[in-house]
C-alpha positions as CSV (number, residue, x, y, z in Angstrom):
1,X,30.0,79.8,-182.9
2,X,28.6,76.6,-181.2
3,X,27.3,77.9,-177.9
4,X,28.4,74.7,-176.4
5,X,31.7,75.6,-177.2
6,X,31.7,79.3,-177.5
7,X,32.1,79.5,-173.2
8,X,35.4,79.0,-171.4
9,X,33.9,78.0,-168.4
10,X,33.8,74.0,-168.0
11,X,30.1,74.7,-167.1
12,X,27.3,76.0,-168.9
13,X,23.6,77.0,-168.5
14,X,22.4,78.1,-172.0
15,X,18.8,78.9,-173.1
16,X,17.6,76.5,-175.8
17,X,16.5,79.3,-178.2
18,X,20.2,80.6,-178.0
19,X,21.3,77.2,-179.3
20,X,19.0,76.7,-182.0
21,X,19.9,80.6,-183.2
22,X,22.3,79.6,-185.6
23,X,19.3,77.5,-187.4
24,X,17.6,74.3,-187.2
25,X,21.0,72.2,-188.1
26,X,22.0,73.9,-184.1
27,X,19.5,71.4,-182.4
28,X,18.0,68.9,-185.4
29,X,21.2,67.4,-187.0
30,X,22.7,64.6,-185.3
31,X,26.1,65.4,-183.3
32,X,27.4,64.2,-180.3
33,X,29.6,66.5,-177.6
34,X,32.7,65.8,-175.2
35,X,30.7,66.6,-172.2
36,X,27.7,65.1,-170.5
37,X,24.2,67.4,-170.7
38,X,20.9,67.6,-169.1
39,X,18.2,68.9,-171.4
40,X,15.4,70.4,-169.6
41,X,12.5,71.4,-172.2
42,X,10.1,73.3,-170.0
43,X,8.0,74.1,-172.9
44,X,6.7,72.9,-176.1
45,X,7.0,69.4,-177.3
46,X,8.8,67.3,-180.5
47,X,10.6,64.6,-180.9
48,X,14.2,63.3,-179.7
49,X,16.6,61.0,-181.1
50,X,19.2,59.5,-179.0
51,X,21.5,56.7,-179.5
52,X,19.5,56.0,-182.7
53,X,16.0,56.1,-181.0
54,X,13.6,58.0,-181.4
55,X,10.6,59.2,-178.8
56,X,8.6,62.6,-178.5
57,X,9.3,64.6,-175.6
58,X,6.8,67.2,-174.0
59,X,7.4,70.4,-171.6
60,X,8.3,69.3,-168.0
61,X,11.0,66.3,-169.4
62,X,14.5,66.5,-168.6
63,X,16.7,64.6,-171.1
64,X,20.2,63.5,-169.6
65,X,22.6,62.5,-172.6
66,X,25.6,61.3,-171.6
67,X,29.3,62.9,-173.1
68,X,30.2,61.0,-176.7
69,X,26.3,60.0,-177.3
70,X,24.9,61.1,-180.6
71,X,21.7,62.8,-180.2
72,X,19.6,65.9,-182.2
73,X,16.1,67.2,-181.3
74,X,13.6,69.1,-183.3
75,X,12.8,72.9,-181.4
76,X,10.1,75.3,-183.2
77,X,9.2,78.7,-181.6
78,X,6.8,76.9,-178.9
79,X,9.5,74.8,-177.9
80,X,11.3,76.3,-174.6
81,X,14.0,75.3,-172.0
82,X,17.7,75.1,-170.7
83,X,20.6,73.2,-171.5
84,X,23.1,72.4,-168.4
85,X,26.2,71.1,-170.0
86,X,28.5,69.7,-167.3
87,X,32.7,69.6,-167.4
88,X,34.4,67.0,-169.0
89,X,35.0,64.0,-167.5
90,X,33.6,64.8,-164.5
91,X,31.2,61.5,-164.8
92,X,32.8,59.3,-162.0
93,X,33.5,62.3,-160.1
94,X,29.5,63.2,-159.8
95,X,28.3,59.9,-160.4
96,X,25.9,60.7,-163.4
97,X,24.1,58.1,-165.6
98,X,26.2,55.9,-167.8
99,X,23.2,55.8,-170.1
100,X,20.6,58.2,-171.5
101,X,17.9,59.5,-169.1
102,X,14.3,60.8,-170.1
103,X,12.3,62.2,-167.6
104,X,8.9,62.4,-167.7
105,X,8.2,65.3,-164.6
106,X,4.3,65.6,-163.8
107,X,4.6,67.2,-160.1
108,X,4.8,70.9,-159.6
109,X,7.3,70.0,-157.1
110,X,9.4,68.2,-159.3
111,X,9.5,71.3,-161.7
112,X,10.0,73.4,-158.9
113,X,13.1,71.9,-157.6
114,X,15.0,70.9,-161.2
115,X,14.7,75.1,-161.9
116,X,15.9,75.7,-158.4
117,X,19.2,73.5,-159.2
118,X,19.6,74.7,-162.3
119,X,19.2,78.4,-161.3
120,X,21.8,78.1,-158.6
121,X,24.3,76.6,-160.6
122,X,24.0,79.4,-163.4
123,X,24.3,82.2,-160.0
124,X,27.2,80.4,-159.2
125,X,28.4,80.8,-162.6
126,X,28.0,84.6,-163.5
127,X,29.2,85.2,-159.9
128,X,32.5,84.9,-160.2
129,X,33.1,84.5,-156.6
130,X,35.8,83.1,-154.7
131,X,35.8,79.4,-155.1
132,X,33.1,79.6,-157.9
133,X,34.3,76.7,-159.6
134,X,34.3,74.4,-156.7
135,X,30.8,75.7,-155.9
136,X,29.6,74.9,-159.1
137,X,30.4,71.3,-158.8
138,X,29.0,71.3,-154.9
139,X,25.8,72.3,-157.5
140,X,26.3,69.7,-160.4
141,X,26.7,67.3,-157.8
142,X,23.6,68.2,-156.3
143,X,22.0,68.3,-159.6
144,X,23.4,64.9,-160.1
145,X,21.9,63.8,-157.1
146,X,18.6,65.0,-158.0
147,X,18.9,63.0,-161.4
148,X,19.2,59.6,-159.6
149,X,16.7,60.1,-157.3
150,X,13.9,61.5,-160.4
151,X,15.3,57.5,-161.5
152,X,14.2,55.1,-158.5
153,X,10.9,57.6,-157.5
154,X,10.2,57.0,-161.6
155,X,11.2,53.3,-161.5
156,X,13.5,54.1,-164.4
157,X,15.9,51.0,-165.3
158,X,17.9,49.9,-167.3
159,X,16.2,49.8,-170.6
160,X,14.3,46.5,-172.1
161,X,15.6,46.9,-175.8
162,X,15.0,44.6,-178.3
163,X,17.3,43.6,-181.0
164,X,16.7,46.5,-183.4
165,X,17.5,48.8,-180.7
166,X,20.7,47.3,-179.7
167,X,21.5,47.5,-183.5
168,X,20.8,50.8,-184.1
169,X,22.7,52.0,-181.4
170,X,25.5,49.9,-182.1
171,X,25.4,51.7,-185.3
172,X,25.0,55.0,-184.1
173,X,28.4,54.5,-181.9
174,X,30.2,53.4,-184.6
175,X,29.0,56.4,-186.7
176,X,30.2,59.1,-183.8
177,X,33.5,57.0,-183.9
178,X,34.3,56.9,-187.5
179,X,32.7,59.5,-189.4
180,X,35.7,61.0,-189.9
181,X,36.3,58.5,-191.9
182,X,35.4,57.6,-195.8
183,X,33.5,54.8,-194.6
184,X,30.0,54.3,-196.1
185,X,26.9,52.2,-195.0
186,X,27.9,49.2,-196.3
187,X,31.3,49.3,-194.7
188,X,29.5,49.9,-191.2
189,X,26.9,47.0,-191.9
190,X,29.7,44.7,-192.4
191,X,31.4,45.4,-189.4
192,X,28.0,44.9,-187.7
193,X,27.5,41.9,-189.3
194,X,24.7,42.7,-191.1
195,X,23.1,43.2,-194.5
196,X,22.9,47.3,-195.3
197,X,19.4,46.8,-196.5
198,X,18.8,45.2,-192.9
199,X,20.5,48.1,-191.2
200,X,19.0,50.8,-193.0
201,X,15.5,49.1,-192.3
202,X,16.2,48.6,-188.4
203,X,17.5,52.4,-188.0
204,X,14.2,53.5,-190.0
205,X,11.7,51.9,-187.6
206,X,14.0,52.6,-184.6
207,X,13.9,56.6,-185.3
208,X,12.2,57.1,-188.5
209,X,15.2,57.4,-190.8
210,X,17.7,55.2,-193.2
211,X,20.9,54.5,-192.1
212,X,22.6,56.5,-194.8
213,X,20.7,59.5,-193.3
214,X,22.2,59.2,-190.0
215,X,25.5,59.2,-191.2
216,X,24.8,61.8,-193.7
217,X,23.3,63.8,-191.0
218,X,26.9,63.7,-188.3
219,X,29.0,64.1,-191.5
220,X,27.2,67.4,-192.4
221,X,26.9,68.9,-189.0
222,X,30.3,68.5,-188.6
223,X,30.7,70.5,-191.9
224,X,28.8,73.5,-191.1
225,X,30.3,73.1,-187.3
226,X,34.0,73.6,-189.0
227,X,32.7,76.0,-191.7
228,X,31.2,78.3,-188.6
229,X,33.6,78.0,-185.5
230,X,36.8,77.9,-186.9
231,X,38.8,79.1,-190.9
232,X,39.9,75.7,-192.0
233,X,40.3,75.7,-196.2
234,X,37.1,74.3,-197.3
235,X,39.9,71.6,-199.3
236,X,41.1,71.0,-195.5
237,X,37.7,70.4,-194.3
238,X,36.9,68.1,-196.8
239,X,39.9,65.9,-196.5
240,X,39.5,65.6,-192.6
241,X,35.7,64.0,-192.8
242,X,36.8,61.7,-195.4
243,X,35.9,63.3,-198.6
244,X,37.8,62.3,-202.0
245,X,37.9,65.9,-203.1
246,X,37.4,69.1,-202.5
247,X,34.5,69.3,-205.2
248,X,33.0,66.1,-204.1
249,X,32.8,67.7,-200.5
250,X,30.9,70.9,-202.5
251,X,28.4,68.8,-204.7
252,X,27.4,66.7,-201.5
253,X,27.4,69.8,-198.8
254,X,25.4,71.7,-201.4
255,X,23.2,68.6,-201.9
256,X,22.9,68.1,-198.3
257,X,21.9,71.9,-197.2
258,X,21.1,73.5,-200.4
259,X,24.7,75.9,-199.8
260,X,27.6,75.8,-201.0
261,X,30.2,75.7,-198.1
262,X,31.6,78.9,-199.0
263,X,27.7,79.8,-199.2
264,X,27.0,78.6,-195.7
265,X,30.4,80.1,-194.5
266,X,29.5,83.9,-195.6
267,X,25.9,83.3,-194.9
268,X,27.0,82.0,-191.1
């Protein structure tokens, strides 16, 4: 089951080795979630895509993705850290970025004190004291408060994108909106107002891969995601990310992974 969804709690501290546990697709594929979440990589480095950008990240950063964004990282063995997922809609509330965050952390100081906040919250969390949920969020919002200060000491705006940016996040938006759907590249390009050749060659410099891949990518996370959490019919699963038929759903999970979805199920 999806760690990030696995919890009943509204918050969550989880070690980024237990996400990735289920297998590269945990942290690598691009998904999005309901809730906001910091990233906090205190070891390693690789790279990061987020709202269709790519850029490598290095121990010490702290990655704030905001809830609906579509994101995936890539984690080998050398590559450790936390994941703080906040509650849902608790954006206004807390007053955390509207936009994605990377922090690049170079103080001791600055290490010290993002490991502090994070500790206390997960405390707080296994406690299950009196009032532990409204302490958590006394936490969050600490944490919260933390994130927006890391912003003006780093000088951290608004970001200076240039039109292939702005396109290939358009694009990734609409994909985490509609991939349910049967809609293919050229239908998104259209709606973009764009050639698909043009978008495909904007989301390859942007983060190093064709447009077709991204949506490939969200479709087939979501795949495995149903195939692992939950006992859908595989005809059922199909149908609800757009697919014509069940055996059009097989050929092109199978193509995708390797697996067969009843494969992937038994195998998960």
């Amino acid at each position: 089951m999806d760690q990030l969804n696995a919890l009943s709690s509204p918050f969550r501290v989880i070690p980024l080795a237990r996400l990735a546990s289920g297998g590269r697709w945990r942290t690598e594929a691009m998904r999005s979630y309901g809730a906001p979440v910091l990233l906090w990589f205190t070891r390693g480095q690789g790279r990061i895509t987020v709202n269709g950008k790519t850029s490598g990240y290095t121990s010490h950063n702290a990655i704030y993705v905001p809830a609906g964004t579509m994101h995936g990282f890539e984690m080998n063995s050398t590559v450790h850290g936390m994941i703080v997922v906040f509650p849902v809609g608790v954006e206004d509330e807390l007053s955390l970025p509207e936009d994605p965050v990377h922090l690049r952390l170079q103080e001791a100081d600055q290490h010290i004190e993002l490991n502090r906040l994070i500790e206390n919250l997960q405390s707080e969390l296994e406690s299950g004291n009196l009032a532990s949920d409204r302490a958590m969020l006394c936490h969050a919002g600490l944490l919260s408060v933390w994130i927006e200060r890391q912003m003006r000491a780093l000088d951290i705006e608004e970001p200076d994108e240039d039109a292939s940016s702005r396109l290939a996040a358009a694009y990734t938006a609409l994909v985490e909106q509609e991939f349910h759907s049967a809609k293919t590249v050229r239908d998104y390009a259209k709606e973009l107002g764009v050639t698909p050749t043009h978008l495909s060659r904007v989301c390859n410099k942007a983060c190093g891969r064709p447009a077709s891949s991204i949506l490939a990518d969200r479709v087939h996370y979501e795949a495995r995601r149903l195939l692992t959490e939950t006992h859908m019919p595989i005809k059922d699963i199909a149908s609800s990310l757009g697919f014509a038929s069940a055996a059009y759903f097989t050929r092109a999970f199978q193509n995708h992974t390797g697996r067969t979805p009843s494969q992937f199920r038994r195998g998960a």
